[in-house]
C-alpha positions as CSV (number, residue, x, y, z in Angstrom):
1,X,14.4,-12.2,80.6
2,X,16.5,-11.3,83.5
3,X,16.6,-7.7,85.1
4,X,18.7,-6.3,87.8
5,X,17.8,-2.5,88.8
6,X,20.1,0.4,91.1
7,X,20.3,3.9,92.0
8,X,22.9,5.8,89.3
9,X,24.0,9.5,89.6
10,X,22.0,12.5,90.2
11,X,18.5,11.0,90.3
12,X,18.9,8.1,87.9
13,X,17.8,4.6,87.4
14,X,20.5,2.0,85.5
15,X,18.2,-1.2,84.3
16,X,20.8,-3.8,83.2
17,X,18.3,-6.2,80.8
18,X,19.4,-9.7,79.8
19,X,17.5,-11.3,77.3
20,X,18.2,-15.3,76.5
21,X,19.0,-17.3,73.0
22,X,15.3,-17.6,72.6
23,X,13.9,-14.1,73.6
24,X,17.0,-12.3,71.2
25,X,15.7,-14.7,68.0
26,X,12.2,-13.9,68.8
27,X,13.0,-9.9,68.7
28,X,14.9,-10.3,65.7
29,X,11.8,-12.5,64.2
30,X,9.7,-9.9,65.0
31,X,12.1,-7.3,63.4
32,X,12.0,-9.9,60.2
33,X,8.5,-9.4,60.0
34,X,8.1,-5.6,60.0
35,X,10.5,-5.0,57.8
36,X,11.0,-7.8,55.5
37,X,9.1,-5.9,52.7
38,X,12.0,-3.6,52.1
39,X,14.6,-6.3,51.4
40,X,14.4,-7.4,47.4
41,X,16.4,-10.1,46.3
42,X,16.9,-11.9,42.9
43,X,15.3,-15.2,42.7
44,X,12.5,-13.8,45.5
45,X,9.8,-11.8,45.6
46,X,9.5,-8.5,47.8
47,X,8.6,-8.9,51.1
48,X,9.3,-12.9,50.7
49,X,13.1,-13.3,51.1
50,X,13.7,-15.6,54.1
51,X,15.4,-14.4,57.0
52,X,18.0,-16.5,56.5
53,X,19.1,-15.5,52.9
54,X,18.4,-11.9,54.2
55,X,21.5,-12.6,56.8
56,X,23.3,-14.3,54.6
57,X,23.5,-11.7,51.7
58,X,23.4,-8.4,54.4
59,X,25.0,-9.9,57.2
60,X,24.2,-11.3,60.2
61,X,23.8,-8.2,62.1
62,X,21.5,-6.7,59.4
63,X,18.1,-6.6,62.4
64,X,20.1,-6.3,65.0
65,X,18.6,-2.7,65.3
66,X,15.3,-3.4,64.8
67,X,15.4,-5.9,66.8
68,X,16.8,-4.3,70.1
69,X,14.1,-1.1,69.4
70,X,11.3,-4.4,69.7
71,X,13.2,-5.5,72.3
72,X,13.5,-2.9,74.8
73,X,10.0,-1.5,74.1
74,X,8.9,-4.8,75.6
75,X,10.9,-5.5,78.1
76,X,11.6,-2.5,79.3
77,X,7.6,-1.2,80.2
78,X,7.0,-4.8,81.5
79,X,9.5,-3.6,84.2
80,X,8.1,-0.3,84.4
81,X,5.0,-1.7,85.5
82,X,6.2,-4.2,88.2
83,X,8.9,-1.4,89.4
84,X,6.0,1.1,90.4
85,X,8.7,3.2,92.6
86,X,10.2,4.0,89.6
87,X,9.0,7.1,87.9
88,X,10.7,8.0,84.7
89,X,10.7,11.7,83.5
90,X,12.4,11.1,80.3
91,X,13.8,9.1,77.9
92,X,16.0,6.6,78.7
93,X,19.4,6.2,77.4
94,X,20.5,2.7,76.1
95,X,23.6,1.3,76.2
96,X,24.6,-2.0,74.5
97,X,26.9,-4.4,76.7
98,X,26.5,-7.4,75.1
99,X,24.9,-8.9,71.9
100,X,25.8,-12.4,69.8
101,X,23.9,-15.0,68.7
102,X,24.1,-16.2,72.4
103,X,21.4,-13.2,73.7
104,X,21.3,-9.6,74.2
105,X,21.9,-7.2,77.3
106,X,21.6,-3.7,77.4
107,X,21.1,-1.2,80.5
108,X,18.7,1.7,80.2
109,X,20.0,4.4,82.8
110,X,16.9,5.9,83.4
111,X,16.2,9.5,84.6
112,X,13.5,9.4,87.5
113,X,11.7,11.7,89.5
114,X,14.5,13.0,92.4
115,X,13.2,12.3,96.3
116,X,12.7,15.2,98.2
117,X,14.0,15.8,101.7
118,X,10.8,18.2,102.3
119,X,11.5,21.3,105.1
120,X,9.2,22.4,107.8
121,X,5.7,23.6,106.3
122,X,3.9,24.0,109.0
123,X,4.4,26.6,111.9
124,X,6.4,28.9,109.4
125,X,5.8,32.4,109.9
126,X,5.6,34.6,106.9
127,X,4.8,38.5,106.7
128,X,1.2,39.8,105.3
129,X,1.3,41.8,102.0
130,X,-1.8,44.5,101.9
131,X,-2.0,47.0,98.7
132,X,-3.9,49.6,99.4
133,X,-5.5,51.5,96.7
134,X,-5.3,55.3,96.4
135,X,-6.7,58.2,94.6
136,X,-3.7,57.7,91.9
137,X,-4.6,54.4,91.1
138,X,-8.1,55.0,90.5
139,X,-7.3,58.4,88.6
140,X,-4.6,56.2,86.6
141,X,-7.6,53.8,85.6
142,X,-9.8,57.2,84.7
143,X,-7.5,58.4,82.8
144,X,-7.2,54.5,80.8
145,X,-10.7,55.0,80.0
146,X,-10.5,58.7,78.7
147,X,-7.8,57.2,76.6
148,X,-9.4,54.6,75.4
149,X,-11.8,56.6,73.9
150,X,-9.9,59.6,72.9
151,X,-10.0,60.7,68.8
152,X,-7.3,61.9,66.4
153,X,-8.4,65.4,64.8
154,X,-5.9,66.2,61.9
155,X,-3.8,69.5,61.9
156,X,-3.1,72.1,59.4
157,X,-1.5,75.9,59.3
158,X,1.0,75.4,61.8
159,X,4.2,73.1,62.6
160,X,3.9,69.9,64.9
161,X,4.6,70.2,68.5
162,X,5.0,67.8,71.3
163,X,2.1,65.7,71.8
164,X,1.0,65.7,68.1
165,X,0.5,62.3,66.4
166,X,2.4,62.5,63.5
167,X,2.5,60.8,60.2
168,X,6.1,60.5,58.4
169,X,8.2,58.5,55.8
170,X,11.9,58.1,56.8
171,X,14.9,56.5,55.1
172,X,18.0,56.0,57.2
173,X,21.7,55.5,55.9
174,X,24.3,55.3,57.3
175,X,27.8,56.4,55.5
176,X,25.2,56.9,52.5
177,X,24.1,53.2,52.7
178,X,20.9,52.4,53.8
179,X,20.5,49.5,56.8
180,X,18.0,46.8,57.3
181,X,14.6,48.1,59.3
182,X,15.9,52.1,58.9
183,X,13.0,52.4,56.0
184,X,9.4,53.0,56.5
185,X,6.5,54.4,55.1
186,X,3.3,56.5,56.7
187,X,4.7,55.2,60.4
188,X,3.2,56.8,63.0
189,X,5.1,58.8,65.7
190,X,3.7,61.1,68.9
191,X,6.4,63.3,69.9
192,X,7.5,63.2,73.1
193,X,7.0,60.0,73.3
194,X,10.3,58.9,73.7
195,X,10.0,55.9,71.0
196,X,12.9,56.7,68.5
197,X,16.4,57.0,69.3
198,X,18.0,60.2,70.8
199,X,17.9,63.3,69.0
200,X,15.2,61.7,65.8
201,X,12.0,63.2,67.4
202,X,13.3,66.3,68.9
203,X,14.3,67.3,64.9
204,X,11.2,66.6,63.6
205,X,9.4,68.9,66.3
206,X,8.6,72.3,64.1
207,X,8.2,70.4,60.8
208,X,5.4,71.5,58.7
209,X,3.1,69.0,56.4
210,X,4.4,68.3,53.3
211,X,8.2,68.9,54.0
212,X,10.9,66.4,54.1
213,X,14.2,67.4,56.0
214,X,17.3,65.5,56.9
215,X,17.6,64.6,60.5
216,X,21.5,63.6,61.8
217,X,21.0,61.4,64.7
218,X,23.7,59.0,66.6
219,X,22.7,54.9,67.4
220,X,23.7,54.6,71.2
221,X,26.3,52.5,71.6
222,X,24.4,50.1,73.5
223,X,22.3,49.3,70.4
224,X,21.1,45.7,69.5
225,X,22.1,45.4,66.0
226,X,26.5,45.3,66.1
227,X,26.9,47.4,62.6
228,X,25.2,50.6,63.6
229,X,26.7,51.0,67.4
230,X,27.6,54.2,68.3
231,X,27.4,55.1,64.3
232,X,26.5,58.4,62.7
233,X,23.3,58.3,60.8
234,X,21.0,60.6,58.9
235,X,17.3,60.1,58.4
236,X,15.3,61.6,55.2
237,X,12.0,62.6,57.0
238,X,9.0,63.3,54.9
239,X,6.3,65.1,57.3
240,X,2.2,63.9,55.8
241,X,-0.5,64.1,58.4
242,X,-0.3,66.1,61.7
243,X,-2.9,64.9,64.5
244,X,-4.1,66.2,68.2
245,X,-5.4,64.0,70.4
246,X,-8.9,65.1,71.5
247,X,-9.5,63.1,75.0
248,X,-13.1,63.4,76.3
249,X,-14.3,64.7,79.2
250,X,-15.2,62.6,82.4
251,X,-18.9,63.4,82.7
252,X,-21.9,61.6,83.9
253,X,-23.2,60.9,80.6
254,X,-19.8,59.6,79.0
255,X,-19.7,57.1,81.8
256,X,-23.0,55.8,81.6
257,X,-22.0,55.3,77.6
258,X,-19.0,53.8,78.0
259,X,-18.4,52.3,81.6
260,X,-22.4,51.3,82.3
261,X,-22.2,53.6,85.7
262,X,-24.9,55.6,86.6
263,X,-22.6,59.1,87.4
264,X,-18.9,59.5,88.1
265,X,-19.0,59.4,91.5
266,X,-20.5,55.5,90.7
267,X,-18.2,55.0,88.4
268,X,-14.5,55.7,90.5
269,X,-16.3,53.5,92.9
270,X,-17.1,50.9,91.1
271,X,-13.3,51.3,90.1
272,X,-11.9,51.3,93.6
273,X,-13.9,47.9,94.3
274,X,-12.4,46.7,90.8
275,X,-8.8,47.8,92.4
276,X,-9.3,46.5,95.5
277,X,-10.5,42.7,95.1
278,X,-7.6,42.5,92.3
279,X,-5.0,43.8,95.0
280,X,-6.3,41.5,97.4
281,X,-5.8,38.7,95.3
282,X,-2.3,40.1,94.1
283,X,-1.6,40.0,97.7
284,X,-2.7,36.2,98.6
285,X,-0.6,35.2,95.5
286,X,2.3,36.8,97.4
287,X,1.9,34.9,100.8
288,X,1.5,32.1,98.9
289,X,5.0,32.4,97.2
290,X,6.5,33.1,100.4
291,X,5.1,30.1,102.3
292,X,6.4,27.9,99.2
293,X,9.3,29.8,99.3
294,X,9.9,29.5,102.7
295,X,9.8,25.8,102.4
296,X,11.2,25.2,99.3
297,X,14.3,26.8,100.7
298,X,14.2,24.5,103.7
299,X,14.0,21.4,101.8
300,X,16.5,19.7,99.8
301,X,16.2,18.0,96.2
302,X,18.7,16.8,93.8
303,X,17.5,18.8,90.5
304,X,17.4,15.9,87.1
305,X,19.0,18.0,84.4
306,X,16.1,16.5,82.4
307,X,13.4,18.3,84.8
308,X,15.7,21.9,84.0
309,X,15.9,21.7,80.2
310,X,11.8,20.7,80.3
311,X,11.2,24.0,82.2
312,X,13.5,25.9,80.1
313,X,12.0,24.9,76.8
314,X,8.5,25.9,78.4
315,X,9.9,29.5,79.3
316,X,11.4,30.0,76.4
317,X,7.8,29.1,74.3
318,X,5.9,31.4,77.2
319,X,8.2,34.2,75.9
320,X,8.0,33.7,72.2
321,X,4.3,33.5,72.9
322,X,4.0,36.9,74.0
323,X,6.9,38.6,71.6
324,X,4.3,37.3,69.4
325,X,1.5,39.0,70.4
326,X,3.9,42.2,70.6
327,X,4.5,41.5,66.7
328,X,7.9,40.6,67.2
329,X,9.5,37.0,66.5
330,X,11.6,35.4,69.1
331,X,14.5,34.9,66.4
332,X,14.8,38.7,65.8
333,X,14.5,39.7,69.6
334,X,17.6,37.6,70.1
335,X,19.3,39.4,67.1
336,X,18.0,43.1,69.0
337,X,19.4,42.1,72.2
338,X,22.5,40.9,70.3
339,X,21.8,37.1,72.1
340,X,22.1,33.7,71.1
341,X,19.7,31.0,71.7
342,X,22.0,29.1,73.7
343,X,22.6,32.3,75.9
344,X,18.9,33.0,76.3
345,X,18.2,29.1,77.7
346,X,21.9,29.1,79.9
347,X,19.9,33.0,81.2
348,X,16.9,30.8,81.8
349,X,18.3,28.0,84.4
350,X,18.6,29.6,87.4
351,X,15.2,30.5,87.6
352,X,14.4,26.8,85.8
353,X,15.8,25.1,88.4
354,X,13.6,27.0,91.2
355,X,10.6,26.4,89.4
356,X,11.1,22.8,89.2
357,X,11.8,22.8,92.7
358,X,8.8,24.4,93.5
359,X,7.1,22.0,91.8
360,X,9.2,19.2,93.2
361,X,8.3,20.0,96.8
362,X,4.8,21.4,96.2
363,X,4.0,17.5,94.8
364,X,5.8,16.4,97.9
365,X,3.5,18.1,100.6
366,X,0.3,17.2,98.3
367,X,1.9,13.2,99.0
368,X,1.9,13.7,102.6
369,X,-0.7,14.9,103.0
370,X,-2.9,13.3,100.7
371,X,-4.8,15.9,99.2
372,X,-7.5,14.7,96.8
373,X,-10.3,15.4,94.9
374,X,-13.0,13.7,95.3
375,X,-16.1,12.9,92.8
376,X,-18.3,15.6,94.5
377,X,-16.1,18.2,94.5
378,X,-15.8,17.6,91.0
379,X,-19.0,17.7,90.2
380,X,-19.6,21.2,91.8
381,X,-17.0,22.4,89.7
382,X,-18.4,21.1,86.2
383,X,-21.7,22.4,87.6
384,X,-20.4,25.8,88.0
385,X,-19.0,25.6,84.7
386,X,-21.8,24.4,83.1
387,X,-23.8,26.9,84.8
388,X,-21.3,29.8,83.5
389,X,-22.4,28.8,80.2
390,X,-26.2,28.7,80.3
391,X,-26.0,24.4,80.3
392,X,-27.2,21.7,82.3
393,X,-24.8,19.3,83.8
394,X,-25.6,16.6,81.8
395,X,-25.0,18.5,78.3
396,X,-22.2,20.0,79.7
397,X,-20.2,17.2,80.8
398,X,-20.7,15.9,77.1
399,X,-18.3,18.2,76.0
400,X,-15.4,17.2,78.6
401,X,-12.8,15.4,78.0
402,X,-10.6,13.7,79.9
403,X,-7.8,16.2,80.3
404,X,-10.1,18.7,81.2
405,X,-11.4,16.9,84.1
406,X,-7.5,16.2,85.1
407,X,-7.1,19.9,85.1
408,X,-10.1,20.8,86.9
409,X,-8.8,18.1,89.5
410,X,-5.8,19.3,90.0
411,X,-7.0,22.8,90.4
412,X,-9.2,21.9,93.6
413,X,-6.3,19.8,95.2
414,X,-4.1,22.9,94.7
415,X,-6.5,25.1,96.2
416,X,-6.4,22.8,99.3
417,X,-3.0,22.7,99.5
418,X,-3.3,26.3,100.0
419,X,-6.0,26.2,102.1
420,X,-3.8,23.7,104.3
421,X,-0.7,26.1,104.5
422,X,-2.3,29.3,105.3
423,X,-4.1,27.7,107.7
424,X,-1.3,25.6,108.9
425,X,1.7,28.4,109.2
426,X,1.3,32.1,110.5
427,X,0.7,35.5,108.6
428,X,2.0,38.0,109.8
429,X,1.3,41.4,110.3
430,X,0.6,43.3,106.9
431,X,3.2,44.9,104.9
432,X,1.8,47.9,103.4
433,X,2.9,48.4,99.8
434,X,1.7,50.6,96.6
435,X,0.4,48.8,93.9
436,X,3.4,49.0,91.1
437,X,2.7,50.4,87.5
438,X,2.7,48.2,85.0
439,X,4.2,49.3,81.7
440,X,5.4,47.4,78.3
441,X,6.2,48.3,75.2
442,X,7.5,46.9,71.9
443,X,7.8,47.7,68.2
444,X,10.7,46.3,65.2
445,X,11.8,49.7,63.4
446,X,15.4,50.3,63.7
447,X,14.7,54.0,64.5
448,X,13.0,53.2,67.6
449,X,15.1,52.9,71.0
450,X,13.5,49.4,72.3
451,X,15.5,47.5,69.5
452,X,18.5,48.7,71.7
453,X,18.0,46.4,74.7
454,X,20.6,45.4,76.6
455,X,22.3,42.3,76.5
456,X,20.5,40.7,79.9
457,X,18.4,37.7,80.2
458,X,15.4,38.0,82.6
459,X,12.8,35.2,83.2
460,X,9.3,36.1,84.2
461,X,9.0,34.4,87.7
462,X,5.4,32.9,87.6
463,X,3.8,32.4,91.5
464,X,3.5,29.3,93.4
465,X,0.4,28.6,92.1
466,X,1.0,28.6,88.5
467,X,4.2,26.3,89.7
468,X,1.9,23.7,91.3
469,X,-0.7,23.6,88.4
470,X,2.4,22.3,86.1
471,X,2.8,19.2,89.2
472,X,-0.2,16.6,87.9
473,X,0.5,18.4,83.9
């Protein structure tokens, strides 16, 4: 066997393979072998037709397949391990040049891991992020709790209001024909809430229990599903329970209950220190994506389409993932937002290709520099771990496996590649920000107002160091 390897397009490999006479018949051989016991002929028993009447009575052709698949899985790792430089990152593809009784070639035109022309990363200067907390974060966490524990009392001798938790049948039609998801049965609904489209919750404000009234609303014409845009429709609304929330008051003996604290005051300061170290860790995150930022933008890298569409198909499983924990499938959240799947991944590549870029260059500095985990450091973690869990070392490590001890590698050499940057580049003074509010929501009835979303594609950025953990993966 004869091989002859060069640099293709875009971060490719092209392996021209030529196999001899007497390394084709020895593939196709081996391809009689594995799948002689298909072939039934009269005159022979299964699986003991020779090759040759095989040929003659299919053709000569007939392992030709076979026999290149045996062929190139041979040949083509043998290379792979006397190449070491080259580092596939998927599957090759194969293309035939020549093939007769004479020998075989083929070339594989292999997609490889790109090189990266890596920017300055050290001496960079990047700015400081501080979040301070303030009394309205630690009231907002307070108030969490008091919610967490609030009860439902049930109503009766007087309509619903604002802020009552309802309990209601509706049945929506539109033209007089009901739609998909505009039914439902004993759903619950606080008014005010905003959770229903325009109009429905205002109309059932002043209902009393037991009544059912008709309630004319309008779809916005943004709405996900295309038939009821913009389209008149009336809901039959049947009124059952009526609630009030009953929240509890912060006292010293509701937070020793429920938060462990020995008084209130303990309690919002326990809080603040909660607050605080998570803030501060928020904040390191940040200066970490800005130093990888900084020098991912500096450095240049031909992106392998390959690479992209691996990092797309992880987004979009990440974001199935947690429609799922939401209750809602991925296939009807495209059909809300009116997408395709196609048009979801072509949303996704932008922000692919910067995450594979990180990751590209974040593997680059860990090369230069040669940042390693070593046995010890190792061992400190699985000791931590096995101390976290009330083991000893030695039981513990019985129930590693090997790709745990990869992962718990590769998190202390991406901890010292941080280590290395921040201590390697300059931060700045602090910039002072409030903490944001986070907020998410999500539900399938065709009466409420998220199933309007517009038709945009956003891709949850992750931070450098979720980036660099995918690197050794």
């Amino acid at each position: 066997m004869k091989y002859v390897v060069e640099k293709g397009e875009k971060s490719t490999v092209k392996i021209s393979i030529t196999l001899t006479a007497k390394e084709w018949d020895e593939a196709q051989v081996l391809a009689y072998n594995k799948t002689k016991g298909k072939y039934q002929i009269q005159g022979f028993r299964k699986g003991h037709v020779p090759k040759a009447v095989i040929e003659q009575f299919y053709g000569k052709g007939v392992f030709y397949e076979d026999a290149i698949n045996e062929a190139f899985s041979k040949y083509y790792f043998d290379i792979l391990d006397k190449e070491t430089e080259i580092e596939p990152i998927d599957r090759p593809d194969v293309a035939i040049d020549k093939i007769d009784e004479k020998g075989l070639k083929m070339t594989a035109t292999v997609p490889v891991k790109p090189e990266v022309t890596i920017g300055a990363y050290k001496g960079i200067k990047v700015d400081k992020v501080e979040y301070n907390v303030n009394d309205d974060d630690i009231a907002t966490e307070v108030n969490r709790l008091l919610e967490q524990n609030a009860t439902e009392e049930n109503v009766e001798g007087r309509p619903c209001q604002n802020g009552d938790i309802t309990v209601i049948d509706y049945s929506g039609s539109v033209d007089g024909v009901k739609f998909d998801g505009g039914t439902a049965e004993k759903q619950n609904l606080t008014l005010g809430s905003g959770m229903f489209i325009p109009g429905f919750e205002d109309q059932v404000v002043g209902m009393n229990i037991g009544e059912t009234k008709d309630i004319n609303v309008k779809f916005p014409d943004d709405y996900g599903a295309e038939d009821l845009k913009g389209k008149d429709a009336v809901f039959t609304v049947t009124l059952h329970e009526i609630k009030e929330k009953k929240t509890p008051e912060l006292t010293d003996e509701f937070v020793k209950e429920k938060a462990n604290a020995d008084s209130v005051d303990a309690y919002k300061a326990s809080v603040k220190e909660r607050l605080e170290k998570a803030n501060a860790q928020r904040a390191e995150r940040e200066i970490e994506d800005s130093l990888i930022k900084a020098i991912a933008d500096a450095s240049e890298v031909e992106i392998p389409d390959a690479l992209v569409e691996r990092e797309i198909d992880s987004m979009v499983q990440q974001t199935s993932y947690r429609l799922m924990y939401q209750g809602l499938k991925f296939e009807d959240y495209l059909k809300y937002t009116g997408q395709t799947l196609e048009a979801y991944r072509d949303g996704c590549k932008d922000s692919a290709k910067d995450h594979v870029k990180t990751q590209l260059v974040i593997d680059k500095i860990i090369t230069e520099e040669k940042l390693e985990a070593t046995e010890e450091e190792i061992e400190a973690k699985l000791a931590e771990q096995a101390e976290s869990v009330g083991k000893s070392l030695k039981e513990y490590r019985k129930s590693v496996n090997d790709k745990q001890i990869s992962y718990l590698e590769n998190g202390i050499i991406i901890d010292k590649l941080f280590k290395f940057l921040k201590e390697n580049n300059e931060i700045g003074a602090p910039a002072k920000k409030p903490a944001a509010k986070k907020t998410a929501t999500a539900t399938k009835s065709a009466a409420t107002k998220t199933a309007t979303a517009k038709k945009t594609t956003t891709a949850k950025k992750t931070t450098a160091k979720k980036d660099a953990e995918k690197v050794e993966e």
